[in-house]
N, CA and C of each residue as an Amber inpcrd file, in Angstrom:
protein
   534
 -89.2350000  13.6390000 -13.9350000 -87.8090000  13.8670000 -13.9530000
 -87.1170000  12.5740000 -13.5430000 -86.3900000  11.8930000 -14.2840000
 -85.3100000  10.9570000 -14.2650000 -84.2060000  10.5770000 -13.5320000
 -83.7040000  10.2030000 -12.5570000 -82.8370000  10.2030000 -11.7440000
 -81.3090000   9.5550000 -12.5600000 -80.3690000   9.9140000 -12.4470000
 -79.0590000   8.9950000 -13.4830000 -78.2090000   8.5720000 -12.4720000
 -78.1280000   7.6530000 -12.7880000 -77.5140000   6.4820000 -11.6650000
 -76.3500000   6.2820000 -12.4940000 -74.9220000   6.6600000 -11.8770000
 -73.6380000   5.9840000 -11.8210000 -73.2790000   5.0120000 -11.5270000
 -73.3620000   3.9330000 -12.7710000 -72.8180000   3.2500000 -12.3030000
 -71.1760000   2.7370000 -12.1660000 -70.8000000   2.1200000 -11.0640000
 -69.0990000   1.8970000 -11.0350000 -68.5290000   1.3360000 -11.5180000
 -67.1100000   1.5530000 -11.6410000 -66.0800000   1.2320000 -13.1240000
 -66.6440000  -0.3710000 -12.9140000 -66.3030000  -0.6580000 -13.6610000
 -65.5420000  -2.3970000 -14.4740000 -64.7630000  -2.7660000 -13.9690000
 -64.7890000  -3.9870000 -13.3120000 -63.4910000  -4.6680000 -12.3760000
 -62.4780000  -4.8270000 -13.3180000 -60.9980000  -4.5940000 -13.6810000
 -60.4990000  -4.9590000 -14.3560000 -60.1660000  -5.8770000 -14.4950000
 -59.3160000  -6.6250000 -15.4890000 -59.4940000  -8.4500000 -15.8590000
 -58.5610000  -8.7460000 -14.5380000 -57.8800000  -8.4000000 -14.2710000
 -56.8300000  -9.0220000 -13.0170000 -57.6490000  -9.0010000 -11.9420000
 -58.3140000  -7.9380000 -10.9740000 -59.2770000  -7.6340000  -9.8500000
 -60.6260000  -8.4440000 -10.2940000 -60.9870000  -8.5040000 -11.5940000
 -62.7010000  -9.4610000 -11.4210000 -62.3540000 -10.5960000 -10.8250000
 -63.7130000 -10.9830000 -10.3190000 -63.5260000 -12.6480000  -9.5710000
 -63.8080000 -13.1950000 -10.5110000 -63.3750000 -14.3900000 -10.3740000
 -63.8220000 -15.5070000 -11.2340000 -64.6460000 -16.5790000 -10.2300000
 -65.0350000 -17.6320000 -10.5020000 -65.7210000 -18.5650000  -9.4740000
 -64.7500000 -19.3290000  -8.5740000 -63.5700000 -19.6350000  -8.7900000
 -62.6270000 -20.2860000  -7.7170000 -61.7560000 -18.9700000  -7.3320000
 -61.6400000 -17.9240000  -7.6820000 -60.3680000 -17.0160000  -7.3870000
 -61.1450000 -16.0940000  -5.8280000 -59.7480000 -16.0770000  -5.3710000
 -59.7190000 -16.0660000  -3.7370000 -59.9660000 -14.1700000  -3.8670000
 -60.1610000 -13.2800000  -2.7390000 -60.6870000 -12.2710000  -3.0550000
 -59.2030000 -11.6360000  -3.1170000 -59.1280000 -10.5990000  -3.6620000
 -57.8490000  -9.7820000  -3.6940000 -57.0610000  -9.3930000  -2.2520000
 -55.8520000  -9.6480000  -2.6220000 -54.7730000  -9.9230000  -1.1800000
 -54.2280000  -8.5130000  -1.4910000 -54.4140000  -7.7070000  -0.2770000
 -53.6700000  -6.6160000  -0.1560000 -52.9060000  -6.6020000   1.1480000
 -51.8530000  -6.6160000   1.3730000 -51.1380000  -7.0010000   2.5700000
 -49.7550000  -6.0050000   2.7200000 -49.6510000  -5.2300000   1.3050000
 -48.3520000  -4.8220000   1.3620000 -47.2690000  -5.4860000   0.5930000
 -47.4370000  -6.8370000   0.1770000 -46.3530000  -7.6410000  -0.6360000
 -46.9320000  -7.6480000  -1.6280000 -46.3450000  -7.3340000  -3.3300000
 -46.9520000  -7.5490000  -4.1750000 -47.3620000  -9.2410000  -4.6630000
 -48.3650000  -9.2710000  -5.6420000 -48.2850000 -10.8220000  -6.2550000
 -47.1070000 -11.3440000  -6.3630000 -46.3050000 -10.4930000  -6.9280000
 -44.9670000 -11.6120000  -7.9440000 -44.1990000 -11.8130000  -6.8500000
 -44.0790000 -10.9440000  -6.0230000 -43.4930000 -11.6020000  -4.9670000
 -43.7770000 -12.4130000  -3.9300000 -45.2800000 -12.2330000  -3.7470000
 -45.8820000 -13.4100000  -2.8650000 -45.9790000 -14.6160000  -3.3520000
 -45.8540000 -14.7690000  -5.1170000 -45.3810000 -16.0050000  -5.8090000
 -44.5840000 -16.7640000  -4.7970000 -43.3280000 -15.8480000  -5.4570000
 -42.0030000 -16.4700000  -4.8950000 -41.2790000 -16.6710000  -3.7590000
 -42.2070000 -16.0610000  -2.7650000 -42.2280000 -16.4260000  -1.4710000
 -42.5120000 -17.7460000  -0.8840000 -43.9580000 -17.9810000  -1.7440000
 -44.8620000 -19.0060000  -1.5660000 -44.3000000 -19.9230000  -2.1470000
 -43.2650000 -19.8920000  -3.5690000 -42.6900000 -21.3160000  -3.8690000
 -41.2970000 -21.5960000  -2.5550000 -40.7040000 -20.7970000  -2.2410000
 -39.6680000 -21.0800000  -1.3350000 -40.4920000 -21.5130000  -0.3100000
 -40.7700000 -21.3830000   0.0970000 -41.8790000 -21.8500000   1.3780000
 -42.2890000 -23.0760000   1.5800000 -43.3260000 -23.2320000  -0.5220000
 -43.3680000 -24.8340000  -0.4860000 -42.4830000 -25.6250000  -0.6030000
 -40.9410000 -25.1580000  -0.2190000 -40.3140000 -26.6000000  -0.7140000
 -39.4740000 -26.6920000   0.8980000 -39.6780000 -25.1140000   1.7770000
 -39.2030000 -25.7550000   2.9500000 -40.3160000 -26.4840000   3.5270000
 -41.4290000 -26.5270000   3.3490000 -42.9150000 -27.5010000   3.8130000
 -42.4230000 -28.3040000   3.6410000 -42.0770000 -29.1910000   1.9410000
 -41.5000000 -30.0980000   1.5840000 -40.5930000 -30.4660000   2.5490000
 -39.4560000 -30.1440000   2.9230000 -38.5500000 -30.6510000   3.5810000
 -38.5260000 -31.0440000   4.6990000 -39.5880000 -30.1340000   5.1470000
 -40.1650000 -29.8960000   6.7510000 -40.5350000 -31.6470000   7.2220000
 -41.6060000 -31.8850000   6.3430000 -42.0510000 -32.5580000   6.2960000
 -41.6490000 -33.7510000   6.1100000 -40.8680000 -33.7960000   5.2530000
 -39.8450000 -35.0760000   4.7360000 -38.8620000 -35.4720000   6.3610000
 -38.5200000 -34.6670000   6.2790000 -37.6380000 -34.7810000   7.6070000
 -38.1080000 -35.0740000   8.4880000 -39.9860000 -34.6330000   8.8790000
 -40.6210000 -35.0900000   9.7730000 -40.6450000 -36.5630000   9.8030000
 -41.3780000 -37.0160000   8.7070000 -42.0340000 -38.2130000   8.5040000
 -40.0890000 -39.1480000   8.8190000 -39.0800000 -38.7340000   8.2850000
 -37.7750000 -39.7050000   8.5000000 -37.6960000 -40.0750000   9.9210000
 -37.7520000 -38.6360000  10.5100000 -37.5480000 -38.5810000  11.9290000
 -38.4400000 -39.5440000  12.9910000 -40.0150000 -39.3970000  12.9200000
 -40.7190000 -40.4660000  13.0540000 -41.0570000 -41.9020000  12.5240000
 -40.2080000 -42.0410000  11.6290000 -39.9540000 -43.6860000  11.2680000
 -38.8130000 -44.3780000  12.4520000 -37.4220000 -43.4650000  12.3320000
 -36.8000000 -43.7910000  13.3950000 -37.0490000 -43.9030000  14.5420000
 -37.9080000 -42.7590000  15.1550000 -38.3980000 -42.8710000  16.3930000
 -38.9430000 -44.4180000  16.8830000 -39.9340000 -44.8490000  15.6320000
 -40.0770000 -46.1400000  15.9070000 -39.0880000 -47.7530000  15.5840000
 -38.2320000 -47.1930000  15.0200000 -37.7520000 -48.0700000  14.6110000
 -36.1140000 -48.1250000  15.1220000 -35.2210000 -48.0190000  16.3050000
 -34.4720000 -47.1120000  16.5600000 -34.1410000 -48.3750000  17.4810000
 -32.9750000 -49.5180000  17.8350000 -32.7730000 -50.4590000  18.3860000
 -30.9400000 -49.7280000  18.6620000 -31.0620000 -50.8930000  19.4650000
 -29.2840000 -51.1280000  20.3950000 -29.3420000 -50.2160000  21.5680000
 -27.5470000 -50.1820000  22.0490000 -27.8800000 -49.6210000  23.3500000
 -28.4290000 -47.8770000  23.7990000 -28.2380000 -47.1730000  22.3890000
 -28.3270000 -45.8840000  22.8010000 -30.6060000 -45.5290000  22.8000000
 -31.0730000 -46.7660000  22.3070000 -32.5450000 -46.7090000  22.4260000
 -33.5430000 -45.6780000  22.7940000 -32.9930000 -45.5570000  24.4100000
 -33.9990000 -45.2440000  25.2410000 -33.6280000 -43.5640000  24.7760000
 -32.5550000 -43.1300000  24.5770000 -32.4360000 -41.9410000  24.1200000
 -32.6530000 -41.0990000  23.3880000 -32.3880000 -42.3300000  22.1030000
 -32.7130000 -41.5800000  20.8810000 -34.2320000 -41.3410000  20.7960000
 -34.5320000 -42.9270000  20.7430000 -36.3510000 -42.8620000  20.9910000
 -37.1360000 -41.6460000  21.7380000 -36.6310000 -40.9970000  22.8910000
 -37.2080000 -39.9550000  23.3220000 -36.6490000 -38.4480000  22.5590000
 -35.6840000 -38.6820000  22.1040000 -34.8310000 -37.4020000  21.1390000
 -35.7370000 -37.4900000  20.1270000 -35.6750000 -38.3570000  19.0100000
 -36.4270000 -38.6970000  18.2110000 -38.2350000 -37.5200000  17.9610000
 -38.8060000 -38.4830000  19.5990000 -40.1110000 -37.9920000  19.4550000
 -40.1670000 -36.3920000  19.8560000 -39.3110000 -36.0400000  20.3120000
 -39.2050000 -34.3350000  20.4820000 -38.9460000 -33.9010000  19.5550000
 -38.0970000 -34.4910000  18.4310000 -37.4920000 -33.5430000  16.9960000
 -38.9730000 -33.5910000  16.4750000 -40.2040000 -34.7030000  15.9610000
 -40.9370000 -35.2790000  15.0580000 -41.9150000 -34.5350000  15.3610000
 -42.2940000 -34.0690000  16.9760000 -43.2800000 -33.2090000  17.2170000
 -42.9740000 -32.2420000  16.8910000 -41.6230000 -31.4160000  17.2490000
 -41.3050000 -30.1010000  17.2390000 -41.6170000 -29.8370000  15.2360000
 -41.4530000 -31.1520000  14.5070000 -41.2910000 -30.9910000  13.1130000
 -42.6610000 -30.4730000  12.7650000 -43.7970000 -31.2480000  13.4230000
 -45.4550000 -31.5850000  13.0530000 -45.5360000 -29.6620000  13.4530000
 -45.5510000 -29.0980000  14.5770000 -45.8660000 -28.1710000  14.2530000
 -45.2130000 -26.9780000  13.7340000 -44.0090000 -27.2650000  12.8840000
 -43.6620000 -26.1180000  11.7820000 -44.5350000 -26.6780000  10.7100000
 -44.4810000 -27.9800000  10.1080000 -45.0580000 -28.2760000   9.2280000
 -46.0020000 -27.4820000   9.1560000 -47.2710000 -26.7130000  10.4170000
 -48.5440000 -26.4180000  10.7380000 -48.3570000 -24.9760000  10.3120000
 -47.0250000 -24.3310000  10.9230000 -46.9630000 -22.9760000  10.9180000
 -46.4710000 -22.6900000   8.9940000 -45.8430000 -23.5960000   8.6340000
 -45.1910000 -23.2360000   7.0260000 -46.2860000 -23.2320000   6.4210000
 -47.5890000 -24.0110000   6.5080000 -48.2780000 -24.3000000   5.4190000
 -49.1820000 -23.0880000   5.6400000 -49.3810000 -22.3520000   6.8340000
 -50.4030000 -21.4790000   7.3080000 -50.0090000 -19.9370000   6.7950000
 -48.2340000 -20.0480000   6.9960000 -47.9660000 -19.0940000   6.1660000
 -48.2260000 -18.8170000   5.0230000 -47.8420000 -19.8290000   3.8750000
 -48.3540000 -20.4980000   2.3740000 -49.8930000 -19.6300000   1.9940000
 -50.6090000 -19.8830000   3.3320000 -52.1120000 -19.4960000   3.2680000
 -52.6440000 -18.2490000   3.4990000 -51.5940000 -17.3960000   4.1140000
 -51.6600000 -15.8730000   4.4580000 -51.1400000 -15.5690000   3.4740000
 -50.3710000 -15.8830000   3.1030000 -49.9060000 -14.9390000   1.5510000
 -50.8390000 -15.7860000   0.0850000 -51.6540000 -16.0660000   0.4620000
 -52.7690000 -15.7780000  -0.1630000 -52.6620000 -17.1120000  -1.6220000
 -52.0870000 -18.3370000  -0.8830000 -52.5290000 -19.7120000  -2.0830000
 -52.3690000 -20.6660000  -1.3650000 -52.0450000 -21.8620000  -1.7500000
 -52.3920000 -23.1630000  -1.0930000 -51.0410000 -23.6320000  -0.7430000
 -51.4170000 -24.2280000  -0.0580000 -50.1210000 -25.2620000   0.6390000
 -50.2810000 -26.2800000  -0.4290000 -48.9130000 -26.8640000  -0.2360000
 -48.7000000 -28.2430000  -0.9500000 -49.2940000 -29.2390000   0.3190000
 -49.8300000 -30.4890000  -0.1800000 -50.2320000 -31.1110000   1.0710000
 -50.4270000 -32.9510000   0.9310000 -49.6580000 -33.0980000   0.2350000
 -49.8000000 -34.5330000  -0.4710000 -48.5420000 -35.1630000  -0.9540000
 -48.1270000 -36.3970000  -0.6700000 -46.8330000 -37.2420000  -0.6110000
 -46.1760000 -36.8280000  -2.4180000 -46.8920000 -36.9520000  -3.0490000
 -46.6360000 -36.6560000  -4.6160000 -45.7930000 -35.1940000  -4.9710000
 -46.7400000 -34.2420000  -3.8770000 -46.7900000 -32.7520000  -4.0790000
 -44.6690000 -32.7660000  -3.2620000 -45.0890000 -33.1480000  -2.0280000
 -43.5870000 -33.1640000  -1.3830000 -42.4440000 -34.0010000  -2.0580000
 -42.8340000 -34.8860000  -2.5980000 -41.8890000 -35.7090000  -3.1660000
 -41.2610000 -34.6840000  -4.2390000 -41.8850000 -34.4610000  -4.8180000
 -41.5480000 -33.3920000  -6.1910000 -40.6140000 -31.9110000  -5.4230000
 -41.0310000 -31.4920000  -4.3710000 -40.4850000 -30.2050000  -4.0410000
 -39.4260000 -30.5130000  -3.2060000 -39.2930000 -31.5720000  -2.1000000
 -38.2570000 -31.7530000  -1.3180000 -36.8990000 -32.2690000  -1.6670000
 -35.9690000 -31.8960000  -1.2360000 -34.2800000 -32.3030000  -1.6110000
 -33.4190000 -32.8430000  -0.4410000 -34.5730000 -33.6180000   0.3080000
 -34.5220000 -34.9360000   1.4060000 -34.9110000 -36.2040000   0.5560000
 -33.5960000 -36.9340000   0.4050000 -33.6600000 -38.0110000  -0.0130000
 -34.4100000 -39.3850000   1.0330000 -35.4170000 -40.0700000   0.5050000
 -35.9610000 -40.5780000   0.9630000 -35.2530000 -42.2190000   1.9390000
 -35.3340000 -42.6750000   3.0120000 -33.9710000 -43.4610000   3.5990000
 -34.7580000 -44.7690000   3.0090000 -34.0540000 -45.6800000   2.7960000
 -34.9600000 -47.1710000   2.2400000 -33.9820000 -48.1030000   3.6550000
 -35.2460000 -48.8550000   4.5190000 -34.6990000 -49.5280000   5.3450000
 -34.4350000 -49.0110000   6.2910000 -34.1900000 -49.7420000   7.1030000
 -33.5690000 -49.0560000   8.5950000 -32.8680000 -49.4380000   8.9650000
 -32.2950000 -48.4340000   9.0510000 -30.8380000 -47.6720000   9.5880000
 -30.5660000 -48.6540000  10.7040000 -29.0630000 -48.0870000  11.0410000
 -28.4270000 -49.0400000  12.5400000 -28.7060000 -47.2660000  13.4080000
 -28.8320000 -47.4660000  14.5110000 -28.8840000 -46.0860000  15.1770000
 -27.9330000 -44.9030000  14.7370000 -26.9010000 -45.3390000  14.6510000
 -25.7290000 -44.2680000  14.4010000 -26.1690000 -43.4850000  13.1600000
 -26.3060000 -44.3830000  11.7820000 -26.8870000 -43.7250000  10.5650000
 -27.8090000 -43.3250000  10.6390000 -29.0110000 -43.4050000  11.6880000
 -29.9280000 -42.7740000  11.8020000 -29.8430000 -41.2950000  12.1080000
 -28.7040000 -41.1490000  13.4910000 -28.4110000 -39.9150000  13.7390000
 -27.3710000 -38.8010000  12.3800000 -26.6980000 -39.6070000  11.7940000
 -26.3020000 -39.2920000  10.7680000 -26.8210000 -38.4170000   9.9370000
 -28.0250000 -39.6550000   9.7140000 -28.9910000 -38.9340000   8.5560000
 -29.7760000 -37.7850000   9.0960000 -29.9570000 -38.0160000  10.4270000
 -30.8090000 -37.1010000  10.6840000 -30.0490000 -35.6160000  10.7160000
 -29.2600000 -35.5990000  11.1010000 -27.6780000 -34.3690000  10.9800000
 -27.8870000 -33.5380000   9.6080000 -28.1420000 -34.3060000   8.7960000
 -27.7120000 -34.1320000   7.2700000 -29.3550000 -33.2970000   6.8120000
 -30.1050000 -33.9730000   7.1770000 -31.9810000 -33.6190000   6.7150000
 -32.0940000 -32.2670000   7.8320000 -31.2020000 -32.3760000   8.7730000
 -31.8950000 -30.8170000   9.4110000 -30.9790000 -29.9090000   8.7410000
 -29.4720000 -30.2850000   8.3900000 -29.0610000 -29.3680000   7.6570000
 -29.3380000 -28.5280000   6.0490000 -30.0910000 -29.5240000   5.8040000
 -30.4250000 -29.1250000   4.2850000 -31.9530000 -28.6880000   4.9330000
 -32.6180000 -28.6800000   5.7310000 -33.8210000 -27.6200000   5.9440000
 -32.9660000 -26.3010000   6.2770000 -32.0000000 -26.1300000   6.7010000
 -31.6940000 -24.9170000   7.4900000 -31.0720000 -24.1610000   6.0060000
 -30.6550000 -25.1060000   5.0660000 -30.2750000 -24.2830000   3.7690000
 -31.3150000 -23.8160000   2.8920000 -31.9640000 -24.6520000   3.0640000
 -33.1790000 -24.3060000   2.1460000 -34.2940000 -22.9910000   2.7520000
 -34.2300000 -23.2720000   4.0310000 -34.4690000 -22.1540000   5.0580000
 -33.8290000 -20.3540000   4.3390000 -32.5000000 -20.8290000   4.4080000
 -31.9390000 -19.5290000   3.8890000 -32.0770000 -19.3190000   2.5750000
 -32.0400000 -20.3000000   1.9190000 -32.7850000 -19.5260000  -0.0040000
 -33.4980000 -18.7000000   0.0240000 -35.0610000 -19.4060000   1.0210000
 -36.0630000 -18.1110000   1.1570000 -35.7600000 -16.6490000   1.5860000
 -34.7350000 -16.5250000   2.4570000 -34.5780000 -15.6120000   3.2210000
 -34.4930000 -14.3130000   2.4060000 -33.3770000 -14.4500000   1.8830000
 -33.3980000 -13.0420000   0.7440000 -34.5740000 -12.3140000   0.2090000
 -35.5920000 -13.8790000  -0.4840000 -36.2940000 -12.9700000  -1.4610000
 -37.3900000 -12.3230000  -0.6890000 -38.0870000 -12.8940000   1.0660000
 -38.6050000 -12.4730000   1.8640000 -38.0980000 -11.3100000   2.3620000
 -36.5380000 -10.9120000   2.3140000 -36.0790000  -9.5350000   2.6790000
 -36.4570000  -8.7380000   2.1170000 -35.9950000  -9.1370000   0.3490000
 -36.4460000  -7.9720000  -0.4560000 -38.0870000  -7.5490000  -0.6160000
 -38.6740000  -8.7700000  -0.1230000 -39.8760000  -8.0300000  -0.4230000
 -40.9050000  -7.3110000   1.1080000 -39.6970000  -6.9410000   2.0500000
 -40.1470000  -6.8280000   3.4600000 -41.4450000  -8.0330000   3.5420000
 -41.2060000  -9.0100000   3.3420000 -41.5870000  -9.3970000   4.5210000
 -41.5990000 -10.2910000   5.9840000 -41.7000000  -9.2540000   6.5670000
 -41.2130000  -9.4310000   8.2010000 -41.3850000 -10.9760000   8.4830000
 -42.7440000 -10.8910000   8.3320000 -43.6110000 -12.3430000   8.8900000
 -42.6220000 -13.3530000   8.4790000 -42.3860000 -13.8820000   7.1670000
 -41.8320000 -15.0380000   6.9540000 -40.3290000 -14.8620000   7.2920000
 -40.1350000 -13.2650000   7.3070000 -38.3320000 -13.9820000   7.7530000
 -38.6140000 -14.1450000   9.2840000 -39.3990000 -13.6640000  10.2360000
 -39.1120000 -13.7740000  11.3360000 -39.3730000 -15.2770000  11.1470000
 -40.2520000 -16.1640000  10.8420000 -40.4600000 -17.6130000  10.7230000
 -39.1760000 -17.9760000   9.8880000 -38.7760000 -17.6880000   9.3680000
 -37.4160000 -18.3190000   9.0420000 -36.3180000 -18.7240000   9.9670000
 -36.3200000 -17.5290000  10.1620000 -34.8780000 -17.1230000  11.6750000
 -35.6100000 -18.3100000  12.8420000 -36.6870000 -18.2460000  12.8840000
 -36.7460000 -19.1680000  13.8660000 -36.8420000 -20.4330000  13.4700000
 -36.8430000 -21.2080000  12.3680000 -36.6300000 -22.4270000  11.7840000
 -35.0580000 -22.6090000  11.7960000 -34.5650000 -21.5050000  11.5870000
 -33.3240000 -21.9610000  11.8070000 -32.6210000 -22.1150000  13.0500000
 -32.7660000 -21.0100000  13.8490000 -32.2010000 -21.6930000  14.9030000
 -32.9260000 -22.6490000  15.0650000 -33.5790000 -23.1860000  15.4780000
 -34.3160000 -25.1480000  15.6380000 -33.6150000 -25.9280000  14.9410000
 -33.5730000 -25.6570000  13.0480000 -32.5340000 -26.9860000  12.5150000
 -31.6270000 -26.6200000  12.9040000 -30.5960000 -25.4860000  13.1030000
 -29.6010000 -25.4950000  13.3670000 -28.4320000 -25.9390000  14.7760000
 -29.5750000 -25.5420000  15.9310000 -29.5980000 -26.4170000  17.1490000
 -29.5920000 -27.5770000  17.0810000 -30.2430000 -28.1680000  16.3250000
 -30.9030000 -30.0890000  16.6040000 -29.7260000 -30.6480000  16.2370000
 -29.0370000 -29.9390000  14.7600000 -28.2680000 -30.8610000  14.0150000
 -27.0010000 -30.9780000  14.9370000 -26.8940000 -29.6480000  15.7600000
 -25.4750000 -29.6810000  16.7490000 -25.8810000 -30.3410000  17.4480000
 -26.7350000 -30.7020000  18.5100000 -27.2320000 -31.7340000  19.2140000
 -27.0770000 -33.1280000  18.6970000 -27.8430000 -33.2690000  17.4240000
 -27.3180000 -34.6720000  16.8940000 -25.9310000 -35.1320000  16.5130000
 -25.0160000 -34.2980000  15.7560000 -24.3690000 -34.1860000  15.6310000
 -23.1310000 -34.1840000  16.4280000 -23.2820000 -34.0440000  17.7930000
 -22.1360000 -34.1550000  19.0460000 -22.3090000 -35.8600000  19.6440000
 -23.7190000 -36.1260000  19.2910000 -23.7170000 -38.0430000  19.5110000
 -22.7480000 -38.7160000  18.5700000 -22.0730000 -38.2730000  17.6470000
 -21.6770000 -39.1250000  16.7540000 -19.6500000 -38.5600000  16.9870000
 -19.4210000 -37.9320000  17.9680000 -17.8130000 -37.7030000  18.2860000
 -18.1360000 -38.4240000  18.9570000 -16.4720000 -39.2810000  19.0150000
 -16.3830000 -39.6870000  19.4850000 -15.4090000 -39.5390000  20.8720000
């Protein structure tokens, strides 16, 4: 007597693995929206980042009498930048694809214009005013489509990116009244 063995369905073409495809993300957010999560995301990385790397050029490069200030302002914005950079890209990675992670990749996604030269201090703080404000906008693009698709995680990381750019830039921004 013969035993009949069932065997189980057929992965369908979307659920089969392929040899690079990551295992199926069930989290509660669908794909199409974890898309478009994940592109808003990469371009606040982008910015994140852009703004980082501005912020730490000045840090080093940052002369006259207000120096000793900025230079230590400076290295508090550039750190505080390094680890969102850490937390955006990690998000990127929980919702299930890759971070952008390469000068080419940011150049292309960010809408931080790159500074040529260095600045006199004042334009430094200037610029820097201007690069936290356009993270804090770009911040809010994402926001919506993370509402609509509940999810919590990235707006709560939003809300808190913003208050940070939105703090810094008033901070920077009160050096330059006179």
């Amino acid at each position: 007597m013969s035993k009949t063995v069932k065997k189980p369905a057929a992965p369908t073409a979307s659920a089969a693995p392929t040899a690079s495809a990551a295992p199926r993300i069930d989290i509660g957010i669908n794909e199409k929206d974890r898309i478009k999560i994940t592109a808003g995301l990469s371009r606040l990385l982008a910015d994140t980042y852009t703004l980082y790397l501005k912020t730490h050029s000045f840090h080093w490069n940052v002369t006259g009498p207000m120096f000793n200030t900025l230079h230590l302002m400076f290295e508090t914005q550039y750190n505080e930048l390094a680890l969102a950079v850490d937390l955006l890209a990690e998000r990127i990675r929980a919702l299930g694809y890759p971070a952008p992670g390469t000068y080419s990749e940011f150049a292309k996604l960010t809408s931080i214009p790159e500074t040529k030269g260095v600045p006199k201090a004042e334009e430094m703080i200037a610029l820097l005013v201007t690069g936290q404000e356009t993270v804090a906008r770009t911040a809010r693009e994402v926001f919506p489509i993370a509402e609509a698709a509940n999810d919590e995680a990235t707006t709560d990381l939003l809300t808190q990116r913003l208050q940070v750019h939105e703090k810094t830039a008033w901070m920077l921004r009160s050096l330059l009244e006179n």
